[in-house]
Structures are given as C-alpha cells and as structure tokens.
MDTraj code that builds the backbone (N, CA, C; nanometers):
import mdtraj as md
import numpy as np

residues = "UNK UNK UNK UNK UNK UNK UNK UNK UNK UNK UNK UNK UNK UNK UNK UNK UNK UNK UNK UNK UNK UNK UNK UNK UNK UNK UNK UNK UNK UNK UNK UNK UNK UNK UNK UNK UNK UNK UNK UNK UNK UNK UNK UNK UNK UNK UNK UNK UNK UNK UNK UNK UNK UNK UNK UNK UNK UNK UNK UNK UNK UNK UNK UNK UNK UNK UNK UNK UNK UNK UNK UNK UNK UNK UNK UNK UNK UNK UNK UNK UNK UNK UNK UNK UNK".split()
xyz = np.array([
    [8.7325, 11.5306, 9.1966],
    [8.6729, 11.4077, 9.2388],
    [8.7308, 11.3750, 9.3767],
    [8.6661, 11.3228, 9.4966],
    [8.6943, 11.2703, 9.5693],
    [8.6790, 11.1241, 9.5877],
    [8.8043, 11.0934, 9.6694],
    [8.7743, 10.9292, 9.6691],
    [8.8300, 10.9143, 9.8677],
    [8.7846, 10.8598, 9.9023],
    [8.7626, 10.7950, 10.0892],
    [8.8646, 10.6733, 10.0539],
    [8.9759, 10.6179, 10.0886],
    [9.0728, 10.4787, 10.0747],
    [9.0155, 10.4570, 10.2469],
    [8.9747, 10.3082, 10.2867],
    [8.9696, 10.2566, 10.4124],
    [9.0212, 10.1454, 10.4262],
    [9.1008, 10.1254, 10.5095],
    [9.2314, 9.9844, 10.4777],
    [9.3125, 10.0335, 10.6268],
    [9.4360, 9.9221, 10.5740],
    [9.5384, 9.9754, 10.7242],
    [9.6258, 10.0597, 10.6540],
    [9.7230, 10.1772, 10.7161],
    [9.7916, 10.2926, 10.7086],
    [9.8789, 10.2029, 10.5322],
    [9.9192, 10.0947, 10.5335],
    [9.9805, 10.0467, 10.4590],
    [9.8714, 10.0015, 10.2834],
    [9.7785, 9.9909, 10.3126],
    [9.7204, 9.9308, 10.1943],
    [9.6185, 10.0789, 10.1761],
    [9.6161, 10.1629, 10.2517],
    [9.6077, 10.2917, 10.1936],
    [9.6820, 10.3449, 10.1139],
    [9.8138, 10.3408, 10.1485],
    [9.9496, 10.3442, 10.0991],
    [9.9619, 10.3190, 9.9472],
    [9.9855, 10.2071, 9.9360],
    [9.9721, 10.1395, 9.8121],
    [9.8619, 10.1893, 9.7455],
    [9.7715, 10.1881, 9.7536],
    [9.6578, 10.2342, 9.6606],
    [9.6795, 10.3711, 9.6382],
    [9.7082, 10.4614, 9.7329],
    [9.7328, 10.6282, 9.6440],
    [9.8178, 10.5961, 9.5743],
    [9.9086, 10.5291, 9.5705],
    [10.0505, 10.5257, 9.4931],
    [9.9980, 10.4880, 9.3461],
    [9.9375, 10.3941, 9.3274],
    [9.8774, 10.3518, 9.2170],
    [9.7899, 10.4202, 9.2044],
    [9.6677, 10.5228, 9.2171],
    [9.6026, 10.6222, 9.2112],
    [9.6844, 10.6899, 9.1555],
    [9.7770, 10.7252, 9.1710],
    [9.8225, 10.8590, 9.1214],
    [9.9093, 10.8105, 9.0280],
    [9.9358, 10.7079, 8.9591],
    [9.9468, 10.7015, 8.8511],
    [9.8808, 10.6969, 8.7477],
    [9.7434, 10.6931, 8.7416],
    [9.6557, 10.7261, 8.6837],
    [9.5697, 10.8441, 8.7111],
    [9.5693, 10.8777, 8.7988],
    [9.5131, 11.0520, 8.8466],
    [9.6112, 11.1498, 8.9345],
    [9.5700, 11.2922, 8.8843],
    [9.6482, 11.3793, 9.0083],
    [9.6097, 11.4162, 9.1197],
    [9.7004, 11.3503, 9.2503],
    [9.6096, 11.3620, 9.3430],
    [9.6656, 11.5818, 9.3829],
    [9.5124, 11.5706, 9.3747],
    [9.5404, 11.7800, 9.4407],
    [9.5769, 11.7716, 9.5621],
    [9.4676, 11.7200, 9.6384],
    [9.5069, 11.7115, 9.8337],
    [9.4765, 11.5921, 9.8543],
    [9.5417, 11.5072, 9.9985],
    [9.5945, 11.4380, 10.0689],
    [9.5447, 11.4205, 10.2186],
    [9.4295, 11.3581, 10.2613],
    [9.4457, 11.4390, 10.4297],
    [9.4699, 11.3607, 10.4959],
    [9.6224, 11.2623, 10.4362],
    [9.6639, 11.1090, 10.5522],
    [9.6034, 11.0769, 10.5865],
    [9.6412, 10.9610, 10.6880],
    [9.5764, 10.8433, 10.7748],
    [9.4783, 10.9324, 10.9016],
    [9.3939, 10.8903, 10.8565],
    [9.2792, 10.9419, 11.0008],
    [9.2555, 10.8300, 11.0784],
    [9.2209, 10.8243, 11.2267],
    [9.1782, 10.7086, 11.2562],
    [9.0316, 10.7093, 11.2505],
    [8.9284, 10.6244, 11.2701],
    [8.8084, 10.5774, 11.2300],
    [8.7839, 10.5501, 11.3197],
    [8.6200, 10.6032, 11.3726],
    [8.5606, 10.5981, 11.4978],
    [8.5374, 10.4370, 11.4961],
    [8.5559, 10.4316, 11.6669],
    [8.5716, 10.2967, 11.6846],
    [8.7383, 10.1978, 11.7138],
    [8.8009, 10.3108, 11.6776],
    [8.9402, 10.2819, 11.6790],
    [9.0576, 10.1232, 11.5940],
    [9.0419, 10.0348, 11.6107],
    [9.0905, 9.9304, 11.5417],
    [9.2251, 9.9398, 11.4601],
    [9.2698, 9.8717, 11.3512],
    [9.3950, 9.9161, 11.2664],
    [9.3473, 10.0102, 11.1347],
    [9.2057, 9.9844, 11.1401],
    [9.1698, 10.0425, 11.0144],
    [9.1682, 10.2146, 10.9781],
    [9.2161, 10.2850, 10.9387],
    [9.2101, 10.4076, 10.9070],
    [9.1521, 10.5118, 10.7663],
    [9.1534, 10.5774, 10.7454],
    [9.0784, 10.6460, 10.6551],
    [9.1326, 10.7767, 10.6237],
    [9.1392, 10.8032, 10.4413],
    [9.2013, 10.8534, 10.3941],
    [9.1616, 10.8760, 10.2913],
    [9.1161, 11.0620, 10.2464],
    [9.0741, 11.0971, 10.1752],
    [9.1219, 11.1963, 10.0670],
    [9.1465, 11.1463, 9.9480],
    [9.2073, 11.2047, 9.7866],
    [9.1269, 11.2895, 9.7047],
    [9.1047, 11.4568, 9.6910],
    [9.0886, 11.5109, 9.6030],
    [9.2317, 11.4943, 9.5145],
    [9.1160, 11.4470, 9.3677],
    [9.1816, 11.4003, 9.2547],
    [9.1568, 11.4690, 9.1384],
    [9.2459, 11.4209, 9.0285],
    [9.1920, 11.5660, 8.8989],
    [9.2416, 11.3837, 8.8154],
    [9.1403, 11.3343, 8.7347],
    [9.2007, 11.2496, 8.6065],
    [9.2781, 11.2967, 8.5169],
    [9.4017, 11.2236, 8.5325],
    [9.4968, 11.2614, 8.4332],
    [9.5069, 11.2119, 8.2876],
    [9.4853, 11.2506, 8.2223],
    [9.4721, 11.1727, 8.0204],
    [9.6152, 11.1627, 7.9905],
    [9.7014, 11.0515, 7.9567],
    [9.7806, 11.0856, 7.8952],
    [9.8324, 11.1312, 7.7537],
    [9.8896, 11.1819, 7.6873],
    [9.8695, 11.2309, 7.5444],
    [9.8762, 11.1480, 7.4287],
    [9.7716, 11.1611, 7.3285],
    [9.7858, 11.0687, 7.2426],
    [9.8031, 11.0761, 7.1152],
    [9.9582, 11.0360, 7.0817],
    [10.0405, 11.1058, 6.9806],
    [10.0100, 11.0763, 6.8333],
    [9.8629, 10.9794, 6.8686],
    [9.7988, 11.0316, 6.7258],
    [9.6940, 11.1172, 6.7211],
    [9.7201, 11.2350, 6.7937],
    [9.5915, 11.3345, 6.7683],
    [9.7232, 11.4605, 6.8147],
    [9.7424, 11.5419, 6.7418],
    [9.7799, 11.6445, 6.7452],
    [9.6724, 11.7162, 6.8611],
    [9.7735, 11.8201, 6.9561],
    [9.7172, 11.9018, 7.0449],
    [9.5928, 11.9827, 7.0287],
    [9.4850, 11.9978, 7.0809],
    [9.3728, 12.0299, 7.0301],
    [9.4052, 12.1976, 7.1395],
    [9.3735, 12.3087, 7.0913],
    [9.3137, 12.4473, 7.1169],
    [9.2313, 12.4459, 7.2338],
    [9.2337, 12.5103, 7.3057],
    [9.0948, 12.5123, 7.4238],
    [8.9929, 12.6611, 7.3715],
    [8.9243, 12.6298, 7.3435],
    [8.8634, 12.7683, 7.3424],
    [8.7310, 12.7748, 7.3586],
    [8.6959, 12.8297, 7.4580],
    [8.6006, 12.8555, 7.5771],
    [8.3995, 12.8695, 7.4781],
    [8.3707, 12.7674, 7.4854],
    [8.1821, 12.8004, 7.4594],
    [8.1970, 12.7035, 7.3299],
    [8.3510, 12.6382, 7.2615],
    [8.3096, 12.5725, 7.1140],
    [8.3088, 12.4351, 7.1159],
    [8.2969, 12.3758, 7.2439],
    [8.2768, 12.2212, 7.2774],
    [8.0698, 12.2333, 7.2849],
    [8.0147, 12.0974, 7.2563],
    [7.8691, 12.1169, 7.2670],
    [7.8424, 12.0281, 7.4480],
    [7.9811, 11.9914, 7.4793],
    [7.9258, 11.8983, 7.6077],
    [7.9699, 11.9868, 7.6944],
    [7.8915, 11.9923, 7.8462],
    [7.9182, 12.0295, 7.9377],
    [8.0256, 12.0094, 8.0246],
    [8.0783, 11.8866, 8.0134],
    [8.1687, 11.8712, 8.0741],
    [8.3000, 11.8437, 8.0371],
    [8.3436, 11.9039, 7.9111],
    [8.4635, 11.9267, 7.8866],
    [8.5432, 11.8462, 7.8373],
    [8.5289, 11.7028, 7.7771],
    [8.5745, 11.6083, 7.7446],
    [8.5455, 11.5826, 7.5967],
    [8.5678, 11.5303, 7.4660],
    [8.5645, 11.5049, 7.4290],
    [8.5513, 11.3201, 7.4097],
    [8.4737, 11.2469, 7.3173],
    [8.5004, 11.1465, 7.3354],
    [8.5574, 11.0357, 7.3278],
    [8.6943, 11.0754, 7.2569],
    [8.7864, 11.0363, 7.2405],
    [8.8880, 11.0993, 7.3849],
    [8.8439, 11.1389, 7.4612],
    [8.9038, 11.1777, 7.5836],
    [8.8844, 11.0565, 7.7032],
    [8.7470, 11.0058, 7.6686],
    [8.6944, 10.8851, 7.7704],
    [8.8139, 10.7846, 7.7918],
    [8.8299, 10.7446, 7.9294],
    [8.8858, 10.6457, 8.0027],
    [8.8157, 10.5265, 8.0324],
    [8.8179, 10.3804, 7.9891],
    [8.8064, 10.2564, 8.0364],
    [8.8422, 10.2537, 8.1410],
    [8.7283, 10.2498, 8.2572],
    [8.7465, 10.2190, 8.4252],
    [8.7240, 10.0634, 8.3844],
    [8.6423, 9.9883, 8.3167],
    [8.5677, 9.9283, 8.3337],
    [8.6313, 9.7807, 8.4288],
    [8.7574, 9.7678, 8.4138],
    [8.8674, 9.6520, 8.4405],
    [8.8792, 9.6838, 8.6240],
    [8.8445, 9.8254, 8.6427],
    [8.8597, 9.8147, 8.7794],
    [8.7725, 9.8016, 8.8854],
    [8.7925, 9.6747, 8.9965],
    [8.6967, 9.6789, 9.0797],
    [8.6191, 9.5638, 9.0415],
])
top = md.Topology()
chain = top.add_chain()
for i, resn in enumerate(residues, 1):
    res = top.add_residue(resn, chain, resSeq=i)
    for name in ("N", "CA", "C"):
        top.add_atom(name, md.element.get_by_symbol(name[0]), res)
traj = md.Trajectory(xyz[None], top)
C-alpha cells in the first residue's frame, strides 16, 4: 500500500511514527519539497498492514490455493479503520 503524508517536515514526522505503529513501513522516500516551494513537503510510505496476534486463535498454517478469498485475509483478520479520519 502506498500512502503520500503532505504537512511540514515535522507533522510528517509524527504521522509515520504513528503509522508505523500500526503498519510496516517497507520504504521511506523523506521529505520532498513540493512544487511551488512553501514549508509544505511531501512524503511517501510503501506500507505492509501489520495484524497483531490474537492469542485467542491459535496460529493458523499458510498453505497455498486452501483460502476461497483472493486476497489473503481471513475475516477475522479485518481491521477497524473506521475511527480514522
């Protein structure tokens, strides 16, 4: 997943920090400046969602073609964004 943060070098800041406590950020490509120049900069997070484990479900097996969804989740895997934003 990618996500664009646009803010000043500092409230970019803060927000990966808290991003990545809830996701792993893969790459990083710092503060860019933004055409037009100003304080505002731009900063873009390839991310991987991180699940944390939930110690009432014993570790589940991965094994390749025996899930029926495409995308790999189960639904008891789903994350409540809904609070954010």
């Amino acid at each position: 997943m990618k996500i664009r943060l646009v803010g000043t070098v500092e409230e970019a800041e803060t927000a990966a920090a808290l991003i990545a406590t809830v996701m792993t950020i893969l790459e990083d490509s710092g503060p860019r400046s933004r055409r037009g120049g100003g304080l505002q900069i731009q900063r873009y997070l390839d991310v991987r969602l991180t699940l944390p484990p939930d110690p009432a479900r014993p570790p589940r097996s991965r094994q390749s073609g025996t899930s029926g969804s495409s995308h790999g989740l189960e639904d008891a895997d789903a994350v409540d964004l809904s609070g954010w934003g």
